[in-house]
C-alpha positions in Angstrom: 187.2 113.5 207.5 188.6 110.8 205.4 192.0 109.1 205.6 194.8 108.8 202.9 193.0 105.6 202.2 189.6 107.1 201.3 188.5 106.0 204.8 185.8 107.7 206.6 185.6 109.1 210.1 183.9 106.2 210.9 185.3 103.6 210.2 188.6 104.9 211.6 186.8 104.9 214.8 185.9 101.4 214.3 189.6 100.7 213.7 190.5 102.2 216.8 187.7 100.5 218.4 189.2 96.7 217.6 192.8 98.4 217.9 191.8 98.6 222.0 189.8 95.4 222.4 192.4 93.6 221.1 195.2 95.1 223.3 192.9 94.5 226.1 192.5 90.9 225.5 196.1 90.3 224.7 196.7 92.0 227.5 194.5 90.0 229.8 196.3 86.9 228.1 199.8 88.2 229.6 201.4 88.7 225.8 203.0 91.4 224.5 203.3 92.7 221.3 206.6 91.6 220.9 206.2 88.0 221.5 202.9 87.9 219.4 203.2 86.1 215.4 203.7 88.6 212.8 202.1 86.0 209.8 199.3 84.4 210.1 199.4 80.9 208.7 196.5 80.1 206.6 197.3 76.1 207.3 197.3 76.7 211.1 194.2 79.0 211.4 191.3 78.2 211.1 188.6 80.5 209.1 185.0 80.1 209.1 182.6 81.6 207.3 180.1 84.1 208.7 176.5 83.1 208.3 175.1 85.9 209.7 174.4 88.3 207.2 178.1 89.6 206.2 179.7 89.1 202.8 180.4 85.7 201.8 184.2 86.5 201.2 184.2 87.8 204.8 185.7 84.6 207.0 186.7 84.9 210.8 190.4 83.7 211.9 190.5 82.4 215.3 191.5 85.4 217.1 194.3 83.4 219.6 197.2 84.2 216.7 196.9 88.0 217.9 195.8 89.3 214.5 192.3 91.0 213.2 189.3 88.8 213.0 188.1 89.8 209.9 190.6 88.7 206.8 190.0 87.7 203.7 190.2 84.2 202.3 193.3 84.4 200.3 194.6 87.0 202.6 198.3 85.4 203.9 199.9 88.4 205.5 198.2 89.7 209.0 198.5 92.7 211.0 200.3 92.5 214.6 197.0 93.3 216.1 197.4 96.8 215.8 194.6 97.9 214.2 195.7 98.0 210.4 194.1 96.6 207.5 195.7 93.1 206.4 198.0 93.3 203.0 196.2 91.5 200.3 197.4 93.7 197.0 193.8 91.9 195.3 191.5 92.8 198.4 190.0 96.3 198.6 191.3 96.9 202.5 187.4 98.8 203.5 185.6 95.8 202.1 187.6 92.8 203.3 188.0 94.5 207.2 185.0 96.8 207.9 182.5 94.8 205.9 181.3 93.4 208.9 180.7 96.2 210.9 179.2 98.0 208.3 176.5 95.2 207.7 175.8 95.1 211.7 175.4 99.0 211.2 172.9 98.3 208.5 171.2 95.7 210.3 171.2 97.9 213.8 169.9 100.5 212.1 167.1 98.5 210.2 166.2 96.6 213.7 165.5 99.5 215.4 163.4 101.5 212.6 161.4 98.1 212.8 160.7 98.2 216.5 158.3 100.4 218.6 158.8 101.3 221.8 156.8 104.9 222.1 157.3 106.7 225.3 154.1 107.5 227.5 152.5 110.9 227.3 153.3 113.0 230.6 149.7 113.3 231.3 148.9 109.8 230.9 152.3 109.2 233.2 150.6 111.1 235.9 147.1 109.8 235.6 148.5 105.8 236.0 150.6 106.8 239.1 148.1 109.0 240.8 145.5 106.3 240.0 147.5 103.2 241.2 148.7 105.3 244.3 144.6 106.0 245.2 143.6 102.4 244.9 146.4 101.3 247.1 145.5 104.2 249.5 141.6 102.8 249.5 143.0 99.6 249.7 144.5 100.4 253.3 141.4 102.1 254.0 139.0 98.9 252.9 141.5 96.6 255.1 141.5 99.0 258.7 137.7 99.3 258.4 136.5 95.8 257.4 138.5 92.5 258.4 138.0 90.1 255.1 137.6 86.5 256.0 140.5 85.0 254.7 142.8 82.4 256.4 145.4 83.8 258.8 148.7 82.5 260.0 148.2 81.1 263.6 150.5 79.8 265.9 153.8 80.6 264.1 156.2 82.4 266.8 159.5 81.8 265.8 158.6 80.5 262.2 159.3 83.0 259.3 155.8 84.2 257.7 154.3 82.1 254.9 152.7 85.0 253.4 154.6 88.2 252.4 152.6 91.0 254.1 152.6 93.6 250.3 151.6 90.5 248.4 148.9 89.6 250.6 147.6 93.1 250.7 147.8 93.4 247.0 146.3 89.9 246.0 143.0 91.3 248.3 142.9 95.0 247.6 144.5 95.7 244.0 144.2 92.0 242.0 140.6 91.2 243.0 139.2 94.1 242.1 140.0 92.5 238.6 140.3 88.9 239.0 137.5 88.5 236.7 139.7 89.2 234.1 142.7 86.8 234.9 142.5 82.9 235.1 139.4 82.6 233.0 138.1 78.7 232.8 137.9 77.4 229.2 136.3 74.0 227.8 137.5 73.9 224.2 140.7 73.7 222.4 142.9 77.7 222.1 142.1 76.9 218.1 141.1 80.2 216.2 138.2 80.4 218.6 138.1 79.4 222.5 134.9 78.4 224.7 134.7 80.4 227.8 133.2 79.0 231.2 130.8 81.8 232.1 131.4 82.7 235.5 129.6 85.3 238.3 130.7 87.0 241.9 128.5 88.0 244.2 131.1 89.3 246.4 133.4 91.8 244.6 135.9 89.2 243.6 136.6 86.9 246.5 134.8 83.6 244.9 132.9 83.3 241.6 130.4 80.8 240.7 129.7 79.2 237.0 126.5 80.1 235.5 126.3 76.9 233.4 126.3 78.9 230.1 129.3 79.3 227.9 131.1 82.2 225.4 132.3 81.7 222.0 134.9 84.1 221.6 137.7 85.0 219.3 141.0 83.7 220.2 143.5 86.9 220.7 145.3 85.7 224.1 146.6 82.0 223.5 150.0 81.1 222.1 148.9 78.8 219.1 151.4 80.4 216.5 150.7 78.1 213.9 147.8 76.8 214.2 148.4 73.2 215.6 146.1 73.2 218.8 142.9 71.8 217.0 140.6 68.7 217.9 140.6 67.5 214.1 143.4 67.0 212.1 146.7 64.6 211.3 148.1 66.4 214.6 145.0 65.2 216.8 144.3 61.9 214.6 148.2 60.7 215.3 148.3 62.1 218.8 144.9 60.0 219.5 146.3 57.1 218.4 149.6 57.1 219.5 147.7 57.9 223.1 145.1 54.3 223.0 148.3 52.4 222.0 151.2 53.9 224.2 149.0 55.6 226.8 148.6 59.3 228.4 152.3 58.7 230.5 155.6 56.9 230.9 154.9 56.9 234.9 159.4 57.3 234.6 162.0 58.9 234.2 163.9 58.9 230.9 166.9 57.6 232.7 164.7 54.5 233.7 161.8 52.9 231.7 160.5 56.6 230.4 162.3 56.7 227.3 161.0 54.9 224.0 161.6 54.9 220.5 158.8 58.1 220.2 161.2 59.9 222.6 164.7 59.0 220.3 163.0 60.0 217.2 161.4 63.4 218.1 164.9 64.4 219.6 166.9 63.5 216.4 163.7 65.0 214.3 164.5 68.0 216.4 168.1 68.5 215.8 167.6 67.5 212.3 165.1 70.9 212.3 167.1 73.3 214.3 170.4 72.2 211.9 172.6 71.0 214.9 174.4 68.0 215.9 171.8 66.5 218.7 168.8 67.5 220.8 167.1 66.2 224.3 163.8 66.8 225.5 161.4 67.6 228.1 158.2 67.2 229.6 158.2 70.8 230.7 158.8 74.1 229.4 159.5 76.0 232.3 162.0 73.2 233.6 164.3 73.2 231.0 165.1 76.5 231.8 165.1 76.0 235.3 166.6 72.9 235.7 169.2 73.0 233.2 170.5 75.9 233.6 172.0 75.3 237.3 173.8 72.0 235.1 175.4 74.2 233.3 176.7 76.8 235.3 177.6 77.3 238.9 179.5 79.4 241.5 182.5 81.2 239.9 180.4 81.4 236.2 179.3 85.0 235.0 175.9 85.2 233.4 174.7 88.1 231.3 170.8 87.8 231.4 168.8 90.8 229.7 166.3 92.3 232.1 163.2 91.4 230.5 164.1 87.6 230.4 161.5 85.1 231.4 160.9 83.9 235.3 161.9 80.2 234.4 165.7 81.7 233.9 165.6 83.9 236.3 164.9 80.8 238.4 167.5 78.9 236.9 170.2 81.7 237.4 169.2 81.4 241.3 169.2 78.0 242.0 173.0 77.9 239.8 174.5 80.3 242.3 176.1 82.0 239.0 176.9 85.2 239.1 174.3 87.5 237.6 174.4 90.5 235.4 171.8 92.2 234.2 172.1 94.6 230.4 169.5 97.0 229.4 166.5 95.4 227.3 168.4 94.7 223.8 170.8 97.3 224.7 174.1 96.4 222.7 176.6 99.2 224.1 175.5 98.3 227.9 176.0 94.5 226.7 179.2 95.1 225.5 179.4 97.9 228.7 179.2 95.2 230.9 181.2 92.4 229.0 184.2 94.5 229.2 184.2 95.1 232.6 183.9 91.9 233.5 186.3 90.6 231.2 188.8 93.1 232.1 188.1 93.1 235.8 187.4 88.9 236.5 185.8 87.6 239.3 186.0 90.0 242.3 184.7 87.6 244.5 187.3 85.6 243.7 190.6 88.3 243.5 189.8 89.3 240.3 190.7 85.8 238.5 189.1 84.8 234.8 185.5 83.5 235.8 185.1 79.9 235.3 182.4 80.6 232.2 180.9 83.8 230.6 177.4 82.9 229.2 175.0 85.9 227.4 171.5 84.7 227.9 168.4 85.9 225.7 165.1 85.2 224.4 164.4 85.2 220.7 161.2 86.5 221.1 160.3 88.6 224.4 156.7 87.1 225.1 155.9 90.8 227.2 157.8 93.4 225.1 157.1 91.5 221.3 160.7 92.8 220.6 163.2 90.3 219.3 166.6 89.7 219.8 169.4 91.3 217.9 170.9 88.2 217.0 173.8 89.3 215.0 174.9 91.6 217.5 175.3 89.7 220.2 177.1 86.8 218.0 179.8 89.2 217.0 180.2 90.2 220.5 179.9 86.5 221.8 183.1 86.0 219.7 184.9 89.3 220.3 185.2 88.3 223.7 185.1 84.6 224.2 181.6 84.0 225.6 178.8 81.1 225.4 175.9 82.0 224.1 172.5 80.4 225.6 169.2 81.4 223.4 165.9 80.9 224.5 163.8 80.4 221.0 160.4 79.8 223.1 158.1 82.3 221.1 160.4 82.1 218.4 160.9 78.8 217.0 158.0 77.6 214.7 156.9 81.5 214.6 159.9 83.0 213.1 161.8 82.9 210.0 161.2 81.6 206.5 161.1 78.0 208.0 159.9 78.4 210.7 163.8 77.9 212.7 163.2 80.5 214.9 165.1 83.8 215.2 168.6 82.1 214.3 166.1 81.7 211.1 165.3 85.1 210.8 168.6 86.4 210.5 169.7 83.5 208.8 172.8 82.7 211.3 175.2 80.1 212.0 173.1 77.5 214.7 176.6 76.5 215.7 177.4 80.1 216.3 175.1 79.8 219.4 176.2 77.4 222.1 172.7 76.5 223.9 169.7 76.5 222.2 166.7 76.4 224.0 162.8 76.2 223.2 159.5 74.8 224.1 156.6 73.1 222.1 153.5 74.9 223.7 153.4 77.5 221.3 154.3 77.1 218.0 153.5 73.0 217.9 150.5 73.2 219.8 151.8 70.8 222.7 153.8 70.8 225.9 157.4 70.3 227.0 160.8 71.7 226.1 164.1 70.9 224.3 168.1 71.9 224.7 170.2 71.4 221.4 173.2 71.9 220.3 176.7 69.6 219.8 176.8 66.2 220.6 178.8 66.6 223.9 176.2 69.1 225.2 173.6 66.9 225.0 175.4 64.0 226.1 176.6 66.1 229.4 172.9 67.1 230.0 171.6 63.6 229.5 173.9 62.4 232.4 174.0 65.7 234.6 170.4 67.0 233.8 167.6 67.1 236.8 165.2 67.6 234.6 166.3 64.5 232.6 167.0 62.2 235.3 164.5 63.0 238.3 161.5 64.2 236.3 158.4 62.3 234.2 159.4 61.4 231.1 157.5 63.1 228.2 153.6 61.6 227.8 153.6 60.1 224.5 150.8 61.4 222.7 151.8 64.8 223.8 155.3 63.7 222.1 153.8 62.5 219.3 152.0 66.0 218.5 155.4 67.7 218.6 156.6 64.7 216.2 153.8 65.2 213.8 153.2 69.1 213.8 157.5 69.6 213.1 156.8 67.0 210.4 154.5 69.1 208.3 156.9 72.6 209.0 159.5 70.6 207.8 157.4 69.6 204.7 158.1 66.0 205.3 154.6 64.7 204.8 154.8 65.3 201.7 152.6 69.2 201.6 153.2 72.6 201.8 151.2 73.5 204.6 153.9 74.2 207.0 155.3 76.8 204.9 151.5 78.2 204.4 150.7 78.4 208.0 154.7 79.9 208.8 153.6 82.8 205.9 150.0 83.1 206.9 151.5 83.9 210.3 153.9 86.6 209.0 151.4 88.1 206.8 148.7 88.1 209.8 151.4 89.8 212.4 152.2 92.3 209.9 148.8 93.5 208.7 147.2 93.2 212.4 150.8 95.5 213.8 150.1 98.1 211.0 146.5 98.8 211.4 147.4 98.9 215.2 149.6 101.8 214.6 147.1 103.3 211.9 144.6 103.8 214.5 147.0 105.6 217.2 147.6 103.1 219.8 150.7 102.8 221.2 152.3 99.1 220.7 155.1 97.7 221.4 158.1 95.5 219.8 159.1 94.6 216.3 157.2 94.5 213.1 157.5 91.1 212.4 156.5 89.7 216.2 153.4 88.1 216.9 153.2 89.1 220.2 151.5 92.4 220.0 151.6 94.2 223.4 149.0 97.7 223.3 149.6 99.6 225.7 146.7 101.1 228.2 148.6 101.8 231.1 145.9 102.6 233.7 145.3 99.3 235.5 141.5 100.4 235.9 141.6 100.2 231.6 143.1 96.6 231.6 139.5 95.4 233.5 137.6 97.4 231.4 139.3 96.7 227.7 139.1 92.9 228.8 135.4 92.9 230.1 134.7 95.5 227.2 136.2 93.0 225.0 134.6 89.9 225.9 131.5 90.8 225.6 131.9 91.4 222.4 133.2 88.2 221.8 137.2 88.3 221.4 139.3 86.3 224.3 143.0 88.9 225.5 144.4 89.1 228.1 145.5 91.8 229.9 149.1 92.1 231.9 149.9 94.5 234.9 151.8 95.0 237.5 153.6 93.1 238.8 154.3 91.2 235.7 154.8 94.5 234.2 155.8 97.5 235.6 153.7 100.1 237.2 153.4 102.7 234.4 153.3 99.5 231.4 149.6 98.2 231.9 149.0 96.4 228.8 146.4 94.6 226.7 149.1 91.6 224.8 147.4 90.0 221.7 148.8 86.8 220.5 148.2 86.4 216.3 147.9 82.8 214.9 148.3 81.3 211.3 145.0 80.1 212.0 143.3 83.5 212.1 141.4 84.6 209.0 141.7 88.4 207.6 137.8 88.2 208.3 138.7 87.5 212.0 140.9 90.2 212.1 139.4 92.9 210.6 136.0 92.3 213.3 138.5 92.4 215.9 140.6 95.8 214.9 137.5 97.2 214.2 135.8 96.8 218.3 139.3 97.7 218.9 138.9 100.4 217.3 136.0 101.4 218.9 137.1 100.3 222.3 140.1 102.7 221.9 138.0 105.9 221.3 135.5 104.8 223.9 138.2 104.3 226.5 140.8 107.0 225.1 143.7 104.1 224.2 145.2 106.3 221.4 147.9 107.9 223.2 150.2 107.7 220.0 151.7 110.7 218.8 153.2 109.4 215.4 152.2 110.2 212.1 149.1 107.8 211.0 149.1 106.1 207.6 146.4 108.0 205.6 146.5 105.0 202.9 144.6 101.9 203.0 146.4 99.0 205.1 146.8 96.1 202.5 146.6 92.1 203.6 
């Protein structure tokens, strides 16, 4: 039913829904609606306008003044916070407040017809459990009748065990039985193409041996996004040279004799990219989660992490002694579930006090699921209720968006609407190391404050100099357009390779527009044979399982490249294709498209 305003249902329940958040902060605060400003003045408040997707005459006041976020530009007269519309006699009162919530309707509505996440068939449930469950039962079985010659803890009474007793059993009994498949030796560059070691084992897993003869395959399992990781090129000319004149390492720490002019320029090229104040970077990937993140939080700080979040937080979260939280896989309503509790509620460690810090922490790109982050979603409820926002753009950046800025790219935010922004350069740049951006003080803080920046190698100059040139030619500053090509041959790739996917009736997971493509197979005696199946045909995958995944999620994840031809492709949807019917991997029940799939 509408309102005397023409109002719908629904957007009166969006009224009401800011009419209690904002009593609940404001009561948090200790003010009362008596004592809060009845005007808002336009010289004292400060408006910014949303990037995110919302109307451009849609600016955000800063919500400490006690009145609705969303006013217009001209408006001068405010509500008291109590849920009603502002007075602007020229402003259409839906419009100017319920613009934004409309738009992030839209766009949650759009994000989820986009992304896949098809439940498992009952039968093929059953099938994975009862299958696992037998070869952990012969497992047992193997390990009482046959002692395997491994090494064994001796001597350690009054020690705690090196080895956890499930992990050990699992590593022998489960994991060998397909070890073939995992860890596979290469001897080229992960281009388009990648040169397997062949390798043999004459005894059921426990050691191979190389044969001396190697496989040509095509490259479906390595993170090369873009194309950089080639042996020929400007990227492998400059790198090369760079490398005879600087050398292969620093042998310091940045703090010491480990930063040079390479090192100063690729961090102000990177902020210069990402559209933020400053940038500092690392040797590592996996330690700039790691090792930053206990700089920036500690004991009496709140972290919201999603639960499919990489290990190297998860890591980081630990060693900060932060308070963890954990939100349902891009799950908004348990997001904002479990910001408002914890808002409301405080520390209860700590007698219910504020916590020190409340920091959301996601991935732009889930490298297991393929999904992506909702962006906008979690910005507007970052500022509903006073958070930090850390985003880790690792599969993202380079991959995503029109230029290549990641998934603050995709959605075309604000990069100063997110606090910490966090990526590597293995993936999209074809090299090695991470970075941290954001304001100037951020960066100066971690410079000073940062393990990873203080204690670790400095970045090895040719690998720096890769980064430097292959973020040169996304940014177009050499002068081409083959950034842009390679950033729209990747798009085009993901997209085609996604839809013929789901044409043939496998199930996949994540978003339309991700190039990590996870297809499901769920028995863990399918990943071994898809792989092995798939290799001798010549295409490289790999295959995930538990425990990286759960139990009932056994998975075959491809990784697309700008590199890829449609040639490429079409050869390896087509022995997928076979593979699938062969192996009975079409477990899909959704409707197929009877159409040709256009490149």
């Amino acid at each position: 039913m509408g309102n005397s305003n023409g109002d719908s249902g629904e957007v009166q329940q969006e009224r009401q829904r800011n009419c209690d958040i904002s009593n609940s902060w404001n009561k948090m605060k200790g003010i009362t609606e008596e004592n809060m400003p009845k005007e808002c003045d336009s010289s004292t408040v400060e408006l910014r306008a949303r990037k995110n997707g919302f109307k451009d005459n849609v600016v955000e006041a800063a919500p400490t003044n006690g009145c609705l976020k969303n006013c217009t530009a001209n408006t001068t007269q405010c509500a008291t916070a109590n849920g009603t519309a502002c007075s602007n006699s020229n402003s259409n009162s839906k419009q100017s407040l319920y613009t934004p919530a409309k738009k992030l309707s839209e766009f949650a509505a759009e994000h989820t017809r986009k992304t896949s996440f098809e439940e498992v068939p009952l039968h093929t449930a059953c099938l994975t459990y009862l299958g696992f469950y037998l070869l952990m039962i012969l497992g047992y079985i193997n390990q009482l009748l046959f002692v395997p010659k491994v090494a064994k803890e001796e001597n350690r009474e009054g020690y705690v065990t090196l080895y956890d007793a499930f992990e050990s059993f699992y590593s022998r009994y489960v994991y060998r039985r397909v070890r073939d498949c995992w860890n596979r030796p290469i001897c080229s560059v992960p281009g388009d193409e990648v040169t397997l070691k062949d390798r043999v084992t004459n005894d059921y897993g426990w050691s191979f041996q190389f044969t001396g003869t190697e496989t040509r395959c095509l490259n479906l399992g390595s993170y090369n996004y873009l194309g950089f990781a080639d042996a020929t090129g400007p990227c492998a000319e400059q790198s090369e040279e760079t490398a005879r004149e600087m050398g292969l390492a620093m042998t310091s720490t940045r703090v010491e004799l480990g930063t040079t002019q390479l090192h100063l320029d690729l961090e102000s090229l990177t902020a210069r990219y990402l559209g933020v104040e400053d940038a500092i970077v690392f040797g590592m990937g996996f330690a700039t989660n790691a090792l930053n993140l206990p700089s920036l939080i500690s004991p009496g700080c709140l972290v919201l992490s999603d639960e499919k979040n990489h290990a190297s937080i998860i890591l980081g979260l630990r060693l900060s002694g932060a308070t963890t939280k954990v939100f349902k896989h891009n799950n908004m309503r348990d997001l904002e579930r479990v910001l408002r509790y914890n808002v409301v509620h405080g520390n209860s460690k700590n007698g219910g006090k504020p916590w020190k810090k409340i920091l959301i922490l996601v991935e732009g790109v889930f490298s297991m699921e393929g999904s992506i982050v909702r962006l906008p979603e979690i910005i507007a409820l970052k500022k509903k209720y006073k958070a930090y926002l850390y985003l880790d753009e690792a599969h993202s950046i380079g991959a995503m968006g029109p230029h290549g800025g990641g998934a603050v790219d995709y959605f075309g935010a604000d990069p100063k609407d997110i606090d910490i922004l966090m990526g590597t350069f293995t993936k999209s740049f074809g090299s090695a190391g991470g970075y941290i951006a954001g304001s100037k003080r951020l960066i100066d803080f971690l410079r000073t404050n940062s393990h990873a920046h203080c204690y670790a190698s400095s970045m090895s100059p040719p690998i720096a100099q890769q980064i430097y040139t292959s973020m040169s030619i996304i940014m177009g500053l050499d002068g081409t357009d083959t950034g842009r090509q390679k950033i729209n041959q990747l798009a085009r790739n993901t997209r085609y390779f996604r839809r013929r996917l789901a044409q043939m009736g496998v199930i996949t997971y994540g978003h339309e527009d991700s190039p990590v493509v996870p297809m499901l197979v769920y028995l863990f005696s399918k990943i071994g044979a898809v792989v092995r199946t798939l290799t001798t045909r010549h295409i490289a995958v790999v295959g995930v399982g538990f425990p990286a995944t759960p139990i009932m999620e056994g998975r075959i994840r491809y990784c697309l490249s700008a590199a890829h031809t449609k040639e490429q492709l079409d050869y390896a949807l087509e022995v997928i294709d076979e593979i699938s019917d062969r192996l009975g991997l079409k477990y899909s029940r959704k409707p197929r498209e009877p159409n040709t799939i256009e490149y």
